[in-house]
C-alpha positions as CSV (number, residue, x, y, z in Angstrom):
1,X,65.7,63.2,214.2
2,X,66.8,61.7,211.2
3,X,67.8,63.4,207.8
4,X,64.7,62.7,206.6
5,X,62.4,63.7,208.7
6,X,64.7,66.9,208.9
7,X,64.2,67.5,205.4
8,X,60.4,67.1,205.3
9,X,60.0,69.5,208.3
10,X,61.0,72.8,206.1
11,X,64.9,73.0,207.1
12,X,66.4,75.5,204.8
13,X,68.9,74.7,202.0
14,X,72.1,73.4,204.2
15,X,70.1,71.0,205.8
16,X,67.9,69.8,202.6
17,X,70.6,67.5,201.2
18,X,70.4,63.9,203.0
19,X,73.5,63.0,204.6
20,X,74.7,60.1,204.0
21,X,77.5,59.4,206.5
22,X,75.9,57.3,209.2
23,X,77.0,59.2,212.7
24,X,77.5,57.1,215.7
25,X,76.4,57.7,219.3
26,X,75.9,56.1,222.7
27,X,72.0,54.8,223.1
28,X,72.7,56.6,226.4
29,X,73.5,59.8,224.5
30,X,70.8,59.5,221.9
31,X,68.0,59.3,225.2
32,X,69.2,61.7,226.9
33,X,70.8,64.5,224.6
34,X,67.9,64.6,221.4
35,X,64.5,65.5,223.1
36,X,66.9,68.9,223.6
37,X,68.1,69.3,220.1
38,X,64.9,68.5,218.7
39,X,63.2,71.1,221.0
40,X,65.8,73.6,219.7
41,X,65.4,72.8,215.9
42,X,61.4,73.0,216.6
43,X,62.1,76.9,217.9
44,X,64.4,77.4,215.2
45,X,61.5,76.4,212.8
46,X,59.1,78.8,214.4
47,X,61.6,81.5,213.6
48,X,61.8,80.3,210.0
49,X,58.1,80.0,209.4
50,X,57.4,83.7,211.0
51,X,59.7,85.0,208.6
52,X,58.3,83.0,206.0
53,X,54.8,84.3,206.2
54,X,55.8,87.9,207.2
55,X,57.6,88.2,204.0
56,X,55.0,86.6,201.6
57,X,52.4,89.1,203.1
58,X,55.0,92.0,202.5
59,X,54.8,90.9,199.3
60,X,51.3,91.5,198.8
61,X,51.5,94.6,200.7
62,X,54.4,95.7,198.3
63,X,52.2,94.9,195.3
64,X,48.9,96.7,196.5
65,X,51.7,99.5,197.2
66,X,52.7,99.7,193.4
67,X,49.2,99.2,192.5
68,X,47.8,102.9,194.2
69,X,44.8,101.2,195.9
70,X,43.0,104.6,195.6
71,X,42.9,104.4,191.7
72,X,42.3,100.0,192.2
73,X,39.0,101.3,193.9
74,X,38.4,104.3,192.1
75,X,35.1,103.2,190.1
76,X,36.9,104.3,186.4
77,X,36.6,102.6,183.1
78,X,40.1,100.4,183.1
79,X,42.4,101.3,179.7
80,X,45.5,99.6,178.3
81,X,46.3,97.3,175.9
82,X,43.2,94.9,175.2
83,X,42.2,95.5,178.7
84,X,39.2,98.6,177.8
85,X,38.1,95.7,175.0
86,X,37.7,93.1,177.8
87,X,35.7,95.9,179.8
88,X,32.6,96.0,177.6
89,X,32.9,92.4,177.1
90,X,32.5,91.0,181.0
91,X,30.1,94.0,181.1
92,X,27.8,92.5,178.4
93,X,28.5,88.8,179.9
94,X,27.4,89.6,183.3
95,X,24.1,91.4,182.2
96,X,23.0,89.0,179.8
97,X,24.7,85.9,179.9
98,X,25.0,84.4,183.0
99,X,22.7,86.4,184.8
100,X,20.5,83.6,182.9
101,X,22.6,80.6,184.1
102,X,24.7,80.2,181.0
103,X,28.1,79.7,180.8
104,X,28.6,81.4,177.0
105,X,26.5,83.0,174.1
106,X,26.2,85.5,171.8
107,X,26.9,89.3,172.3
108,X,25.0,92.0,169.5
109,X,28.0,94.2,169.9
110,X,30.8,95.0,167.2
111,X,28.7,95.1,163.9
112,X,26.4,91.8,163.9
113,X,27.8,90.1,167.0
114,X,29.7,87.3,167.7
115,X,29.8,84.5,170.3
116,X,30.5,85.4,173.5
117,X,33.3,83.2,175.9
118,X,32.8,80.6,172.9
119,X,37.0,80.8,171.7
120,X,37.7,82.7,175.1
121,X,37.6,82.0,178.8
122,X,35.1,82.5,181.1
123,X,36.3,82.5,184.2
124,X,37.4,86.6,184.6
125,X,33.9,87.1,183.5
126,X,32.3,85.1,186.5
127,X,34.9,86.5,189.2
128,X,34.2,90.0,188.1
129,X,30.2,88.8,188.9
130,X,30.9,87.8,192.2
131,X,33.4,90.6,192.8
132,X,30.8,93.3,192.0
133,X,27.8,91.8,194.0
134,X,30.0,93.5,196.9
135,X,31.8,96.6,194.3
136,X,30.6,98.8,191.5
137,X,31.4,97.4,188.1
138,X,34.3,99.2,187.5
139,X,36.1,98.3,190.7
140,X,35.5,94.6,190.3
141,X,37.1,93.9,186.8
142,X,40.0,96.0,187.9
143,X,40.5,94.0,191.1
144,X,39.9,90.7,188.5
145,X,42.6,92.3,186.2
146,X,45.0,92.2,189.0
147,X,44.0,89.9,191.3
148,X,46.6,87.2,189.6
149,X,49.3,89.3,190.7
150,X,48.3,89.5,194.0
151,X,48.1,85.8,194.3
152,X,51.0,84.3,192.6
153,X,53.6,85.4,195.6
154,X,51.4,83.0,197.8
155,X,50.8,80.1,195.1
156,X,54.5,79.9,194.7
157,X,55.4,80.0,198.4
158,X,52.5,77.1,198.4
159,X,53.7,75.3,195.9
160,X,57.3,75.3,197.2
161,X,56.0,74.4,200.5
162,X,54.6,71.2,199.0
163,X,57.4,70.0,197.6
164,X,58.9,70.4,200.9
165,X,61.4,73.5,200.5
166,X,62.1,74.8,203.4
167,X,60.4,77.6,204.9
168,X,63.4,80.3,204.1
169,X,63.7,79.3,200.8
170,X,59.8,79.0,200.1
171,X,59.8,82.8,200.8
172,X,62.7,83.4,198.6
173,X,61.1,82.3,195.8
174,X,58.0,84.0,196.6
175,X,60.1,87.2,196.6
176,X,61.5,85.8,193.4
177,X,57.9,85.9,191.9
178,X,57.8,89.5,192.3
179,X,61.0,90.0,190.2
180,X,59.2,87.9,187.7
181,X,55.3,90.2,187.9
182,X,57.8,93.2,187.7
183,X,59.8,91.9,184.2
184,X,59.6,93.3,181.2
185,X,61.8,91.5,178.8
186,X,58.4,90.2,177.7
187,X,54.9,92.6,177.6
188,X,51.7,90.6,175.9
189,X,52.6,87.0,176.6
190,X,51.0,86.7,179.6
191,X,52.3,86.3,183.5
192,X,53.9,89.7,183.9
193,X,52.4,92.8,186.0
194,X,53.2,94.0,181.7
195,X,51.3,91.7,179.7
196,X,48.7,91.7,182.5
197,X,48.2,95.1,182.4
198,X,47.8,95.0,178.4
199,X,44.7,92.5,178.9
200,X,46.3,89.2,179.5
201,X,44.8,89.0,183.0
202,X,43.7,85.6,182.3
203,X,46.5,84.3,182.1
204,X,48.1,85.4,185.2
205,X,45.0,84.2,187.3
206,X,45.3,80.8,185.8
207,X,49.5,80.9,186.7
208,X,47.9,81.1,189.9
209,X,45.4,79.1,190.4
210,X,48.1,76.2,188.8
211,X,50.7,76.5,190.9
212,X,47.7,76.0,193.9
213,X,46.3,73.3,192.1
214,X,49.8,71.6,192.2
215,X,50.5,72.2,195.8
216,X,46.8,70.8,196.8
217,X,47.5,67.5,195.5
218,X,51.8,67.2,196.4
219,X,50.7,67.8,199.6
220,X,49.6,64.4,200.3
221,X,48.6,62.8,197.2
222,X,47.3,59.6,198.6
223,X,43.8,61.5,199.9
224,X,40.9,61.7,197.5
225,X,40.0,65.1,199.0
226,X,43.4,66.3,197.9
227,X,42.8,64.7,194.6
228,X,39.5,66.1,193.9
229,X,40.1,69.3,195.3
230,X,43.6,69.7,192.8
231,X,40.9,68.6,190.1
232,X,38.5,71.4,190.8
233,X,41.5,74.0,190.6
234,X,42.6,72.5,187.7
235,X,39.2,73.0,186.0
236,X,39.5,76.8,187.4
237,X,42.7,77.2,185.9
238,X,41.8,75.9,182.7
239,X,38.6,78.3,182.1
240,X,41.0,81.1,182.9
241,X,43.7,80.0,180.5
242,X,44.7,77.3,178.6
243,X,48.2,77.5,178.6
244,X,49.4,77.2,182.3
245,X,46.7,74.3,182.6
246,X,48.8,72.8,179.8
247,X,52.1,74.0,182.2
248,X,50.2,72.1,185.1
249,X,49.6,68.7,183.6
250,X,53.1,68.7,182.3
251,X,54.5,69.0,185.8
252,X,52.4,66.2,187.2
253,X,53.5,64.3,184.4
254,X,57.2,65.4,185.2
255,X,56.4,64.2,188.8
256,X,55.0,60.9,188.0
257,X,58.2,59.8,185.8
258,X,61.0,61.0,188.4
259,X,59.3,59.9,191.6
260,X,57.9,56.7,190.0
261,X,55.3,56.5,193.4
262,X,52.0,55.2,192.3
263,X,50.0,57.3,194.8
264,X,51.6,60.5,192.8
265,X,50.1,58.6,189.9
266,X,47.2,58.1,190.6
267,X,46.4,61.3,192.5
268,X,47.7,63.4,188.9
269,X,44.9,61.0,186.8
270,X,42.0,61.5,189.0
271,X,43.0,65.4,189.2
272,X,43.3,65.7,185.7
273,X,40.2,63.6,185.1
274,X,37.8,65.8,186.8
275,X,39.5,68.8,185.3
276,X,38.5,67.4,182.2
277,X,34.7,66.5,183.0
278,X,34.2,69.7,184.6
279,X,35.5,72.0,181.9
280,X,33.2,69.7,179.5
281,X,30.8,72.3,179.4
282,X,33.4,75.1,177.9
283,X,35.9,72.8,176.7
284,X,33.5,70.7,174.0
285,X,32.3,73.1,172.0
286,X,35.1,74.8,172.1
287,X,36.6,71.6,170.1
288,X,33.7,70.8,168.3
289,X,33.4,74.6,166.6
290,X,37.5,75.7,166.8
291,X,37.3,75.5,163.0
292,X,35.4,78.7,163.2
293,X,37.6,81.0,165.1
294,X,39.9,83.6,163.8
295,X,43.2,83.2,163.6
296,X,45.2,85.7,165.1
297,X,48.1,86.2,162.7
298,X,50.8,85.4,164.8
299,X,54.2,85.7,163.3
300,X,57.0,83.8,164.9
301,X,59.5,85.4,166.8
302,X,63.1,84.7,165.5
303,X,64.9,86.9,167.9
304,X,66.2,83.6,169.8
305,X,69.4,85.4,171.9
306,X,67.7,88.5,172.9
307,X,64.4,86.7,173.7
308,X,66.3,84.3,176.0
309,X,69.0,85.8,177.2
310,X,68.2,89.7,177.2
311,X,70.6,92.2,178.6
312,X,68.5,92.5,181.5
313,X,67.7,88.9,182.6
314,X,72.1,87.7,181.9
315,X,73.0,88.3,185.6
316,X,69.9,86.1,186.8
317,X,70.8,83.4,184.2
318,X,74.5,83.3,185.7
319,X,72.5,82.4,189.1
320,X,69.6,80.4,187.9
321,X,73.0,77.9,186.4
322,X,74.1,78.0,190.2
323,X,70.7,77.3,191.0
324,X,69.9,74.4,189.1
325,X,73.5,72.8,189.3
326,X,72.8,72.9,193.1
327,X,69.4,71.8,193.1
328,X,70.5,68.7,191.4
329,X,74.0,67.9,193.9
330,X,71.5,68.9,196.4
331,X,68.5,67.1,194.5
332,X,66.0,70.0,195.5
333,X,63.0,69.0,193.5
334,X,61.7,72.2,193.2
335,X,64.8,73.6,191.6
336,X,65.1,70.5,189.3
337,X,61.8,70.6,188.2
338,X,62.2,74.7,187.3
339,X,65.7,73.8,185.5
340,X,63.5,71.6,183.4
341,X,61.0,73.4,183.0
342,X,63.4,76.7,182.0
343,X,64.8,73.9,179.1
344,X,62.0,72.6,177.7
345,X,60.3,75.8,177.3
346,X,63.2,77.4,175.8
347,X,63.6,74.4,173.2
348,X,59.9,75.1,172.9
349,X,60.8,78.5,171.9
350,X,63.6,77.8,169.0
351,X,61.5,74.9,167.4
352,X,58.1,74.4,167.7
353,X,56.4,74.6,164.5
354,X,53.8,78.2,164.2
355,X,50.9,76.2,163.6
356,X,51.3,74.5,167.0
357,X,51.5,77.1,169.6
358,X,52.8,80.6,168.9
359,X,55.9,80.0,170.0
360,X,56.1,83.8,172.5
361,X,54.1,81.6,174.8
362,X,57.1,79.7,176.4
363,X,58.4,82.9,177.0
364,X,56.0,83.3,180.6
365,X,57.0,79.8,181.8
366,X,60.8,80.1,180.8
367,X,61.2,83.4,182.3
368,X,59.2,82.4,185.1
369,X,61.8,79.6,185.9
370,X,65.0,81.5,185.6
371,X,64.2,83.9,188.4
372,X,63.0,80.5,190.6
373,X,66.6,79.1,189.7
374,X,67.8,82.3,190.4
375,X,67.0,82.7,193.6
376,X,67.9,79.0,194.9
377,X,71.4,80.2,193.3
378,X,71.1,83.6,195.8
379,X,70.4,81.7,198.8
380,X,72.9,79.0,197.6
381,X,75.7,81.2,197.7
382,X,75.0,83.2,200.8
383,X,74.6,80.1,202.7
384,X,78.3,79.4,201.6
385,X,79.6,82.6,202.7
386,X,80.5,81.6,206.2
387,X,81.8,78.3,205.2
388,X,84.1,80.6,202.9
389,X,85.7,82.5,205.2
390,X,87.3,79.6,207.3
391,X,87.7,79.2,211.1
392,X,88.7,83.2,212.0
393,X,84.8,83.8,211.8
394,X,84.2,80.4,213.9
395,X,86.6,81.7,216.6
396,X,85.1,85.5,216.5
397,X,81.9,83.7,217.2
398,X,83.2,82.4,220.2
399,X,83.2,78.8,218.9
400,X,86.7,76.9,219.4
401,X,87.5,74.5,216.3
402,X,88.2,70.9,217.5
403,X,91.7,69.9,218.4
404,X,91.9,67.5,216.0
405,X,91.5,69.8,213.4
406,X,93.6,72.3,212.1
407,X,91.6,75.4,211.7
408,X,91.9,75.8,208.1
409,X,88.7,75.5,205.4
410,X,89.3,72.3,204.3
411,X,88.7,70.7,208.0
412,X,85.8,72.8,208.5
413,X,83.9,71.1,204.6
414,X,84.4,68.2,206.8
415,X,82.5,68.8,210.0
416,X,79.6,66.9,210.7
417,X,77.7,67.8,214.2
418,X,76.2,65.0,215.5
419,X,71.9,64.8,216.0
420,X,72.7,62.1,219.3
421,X,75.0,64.4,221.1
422,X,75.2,68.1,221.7
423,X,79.0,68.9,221.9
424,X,80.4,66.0,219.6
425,X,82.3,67.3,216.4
426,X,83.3,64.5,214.0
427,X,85.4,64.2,211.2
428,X,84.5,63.3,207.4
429,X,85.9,60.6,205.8
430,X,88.5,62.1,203.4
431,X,86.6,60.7,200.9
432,X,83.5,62.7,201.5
433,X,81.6,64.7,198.3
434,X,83.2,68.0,198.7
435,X,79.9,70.0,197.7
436,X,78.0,67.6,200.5
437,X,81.4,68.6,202.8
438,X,80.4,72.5,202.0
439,X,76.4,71.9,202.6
440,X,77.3,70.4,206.1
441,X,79.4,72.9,206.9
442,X,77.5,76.1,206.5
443,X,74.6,73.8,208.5
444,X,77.3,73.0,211.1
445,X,78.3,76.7,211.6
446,X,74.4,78.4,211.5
447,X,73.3,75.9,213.8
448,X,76.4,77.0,216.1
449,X,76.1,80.6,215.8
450,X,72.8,80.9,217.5
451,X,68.9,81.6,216.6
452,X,69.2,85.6,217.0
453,X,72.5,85.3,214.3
454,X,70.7,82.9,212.1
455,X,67.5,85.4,212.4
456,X,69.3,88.2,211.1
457,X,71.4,86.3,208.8
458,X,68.2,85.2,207.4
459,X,66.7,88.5,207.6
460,X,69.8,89.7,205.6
461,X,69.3,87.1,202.8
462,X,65.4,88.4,202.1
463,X,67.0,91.9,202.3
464,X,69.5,91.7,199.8
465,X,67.2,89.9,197.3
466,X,64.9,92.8,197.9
């Protein structure tokens, strides 16, 4: 199996970077000796995947924990924030809006009434519909209000599976999503289980339904179900919210300058074409009659150091620099693309002008990135750990360094088991990239210690960041 095809199968961080030492073997050896290894990486996959998916559905289980599903599906009039305002509202809209087929109009409440899903977005209204065809009223818009949260664990893992992180890591950053729902450096700017909880709800299902979107298409871009499919989601995400539909189109637009692939390009115009012509029916007037709405009187927030680098967020900003310093030795796309991501929105944050965008709104999307970063940085790091201590944990694992060698940590960077031969240990050149050295080292030494070790070791790694 090559590096490639290694990487694209969901190995976890020590075996994502390409190698680019070209090993030699016997064509003997190579028939003979890699139907066996593959068929021991494919179990070792299994492991990784089961633990994937078991920890992205304790992560729902987690958040329906925090949630007290007996007061979710208690049939109560929701409070908090904006959120008793947005009660009335989906109430009205449901009743006698779009129980007539229409999409907006105008509500008689609050003095002489005003138009209805006109400057706001519709989508919460027509999943709290279909939600309470099954529910009473009040237990569908609370399960709208939080149903965001549930899903952005399981976008994330998607979206990191489509950009072929491995399984382990996937569900590290899907763990990583729930440090993010639980922040509260930040409490009305949308994202967080805070801001969400004050009425921004919108906004988190459209995070979600974004970070899908994206994974529909990476997955294979060349297929026009794919394309259309990431188009429809796209529309979705952009009658729940603006903002991360924005966030969305700039990360295809990321991905079509560093891949340079024209099916990636072409896949991101037709999504983003029939985003466009089926949000026509919201999106139009909306243009056409934006001159009307209210401003909301947004003052801009000057606090740069304590928005961006709070006392609580400082120790996941050390990691998220480990993070994306590894992600780009490593050239991890998904940790690249959050490192730039984390920049431009912080940028964002110090100079865009008021009139543009009220410059709080980078805060989701920045945030959002650091604890990505973060936990790449985590994983990072605890994957280096055995390389670390040397060959005395290589020897208590019952594993003799080669003669050749002499036992100490700067022979073992340089290890390189070969994928045509079972038992052959070769040497680095000298010359070898010393972070690449490290990478294949810890890969060298997991893949020798065993699935049950590397099963626990892995366990240990969702545990801590837990």
């Amino acid at each position: 199996m090559t590096p490639k095809q290694c990487f694209a199968s969901g190995r976890t961080v020590s075996r994502v970077m390409r190698v680019d030492l070209e090993l030699e073997s016997s064509p003997d050896d190579n028939e003979k000796d890699v139907p066996e290894v593959n068929s021991r990486w494919h179990r070792t996959w299994e492991a990784d995947r089961i633990i994937a998916y078991a920890v992205v559905v304790a992560t729902a289980v987690f958040l329906l924990w925090q949630f007290h599903p007996s007061l979710i599906f208690s049939n109560t009039t929701t409070a908090g924030g904006d959120t008793g305002a947005h009660f009335s509202v989906a109430y009205f809209y449901i009743h006698n809006i779009l129980n007539h087929f229409r999409l907006t109009g105008w509500s008689s409440s609050w003095y002489d009434g005003y138009p209805l899903y006109v400057f706001y977005f519709p989508l919460p209204g027509m999943i709290t519909a279909l939600i309470g065809l099954f529910v009473p009223y009040g237990v569908a818009f609370k399960l709208t209000t939080v149903v965001g949260s549930f899903a952005l664990p399981f976008a994330i893992y998607y979206f990191a599976r489509s950009l072929k992180l491995g399984y382990l890591l996937s569900a590290v950053a899907a763990v990583m999503s729930l440090a993010y729902l639980f922040d509260r450096t930040f409490t009305i700017d949308g994202g967080n289980i805070a801001s969400t909880l004050a009425g921004e709800f919108s906004f988190s299902i459209s995070l979600a339904l974004a970070f899908f979107a994206l994974g529909v298409l990476l997955v294979d871009p060349t297929k026009l179900k794919r394309r259309v499919g990431a188009g429809i989601l796209l529309a979705a995400t952009l009658l729940a919210h603006i903002l991360p539909a924005a966030f969305a189109v700039a990360v295809l637009a990321y991905l079509v300058l560093t891949r340079r692939n024209r099916s990636i390009a072409i896949g991101s115009g037709i999504a983003v074409a029939v985003m466009v012509l089926l949000s026509a029916l919201w999106e139009l007037p909306l243009i056409a009659t934006y001159s009307y709405s209210t401003s909301m009187g947004w003052s801009r927030i000057s606090t740069y150091v304590d928005s961006l680098a709070p006392s609580s967020l400082r120790i996941y900003l050390i990691l998220a620099v480990i993070g994306f310093l590894a992600s780009l030795i490593m050239r991890i796309e998904f940790g690249s693309l959050f490192g730039v991501v984390a920049i431009s929105s912080a940028l964002a944050f110090v100079f865009f002008p008021l009139k543009a965008v009220y410059n709080g709104r980078m805060l989701p999307f920045y945030v959002l990135s650091i604890y990505m970063l973060a936990g790449i940085g985590i994983f990072v790091i605890i994957e280096a750990i055995p390389a670390l201590v040397g060959s005395t944990r290589l020897l208590l694992s019952g594993i003799a360094p080669p003669e050749h060698a002499g036992g100490g940590f700067a022979e073992l960077l340089g290890w390189q088991e070969s994928r045509g031969s079972r038992s052959d240990w070769l040497a680095a050149d000298l010359e070898y990239d010393p972070m690449q050295r490290l990478v294949n080292g810890v890969g060298t030494l997991r893949r020798r210690l065993g699935r049950r070790r590397r099963v626990a070791f892995s366990g240990a790694v969702i545990a801590m960041l837990v």
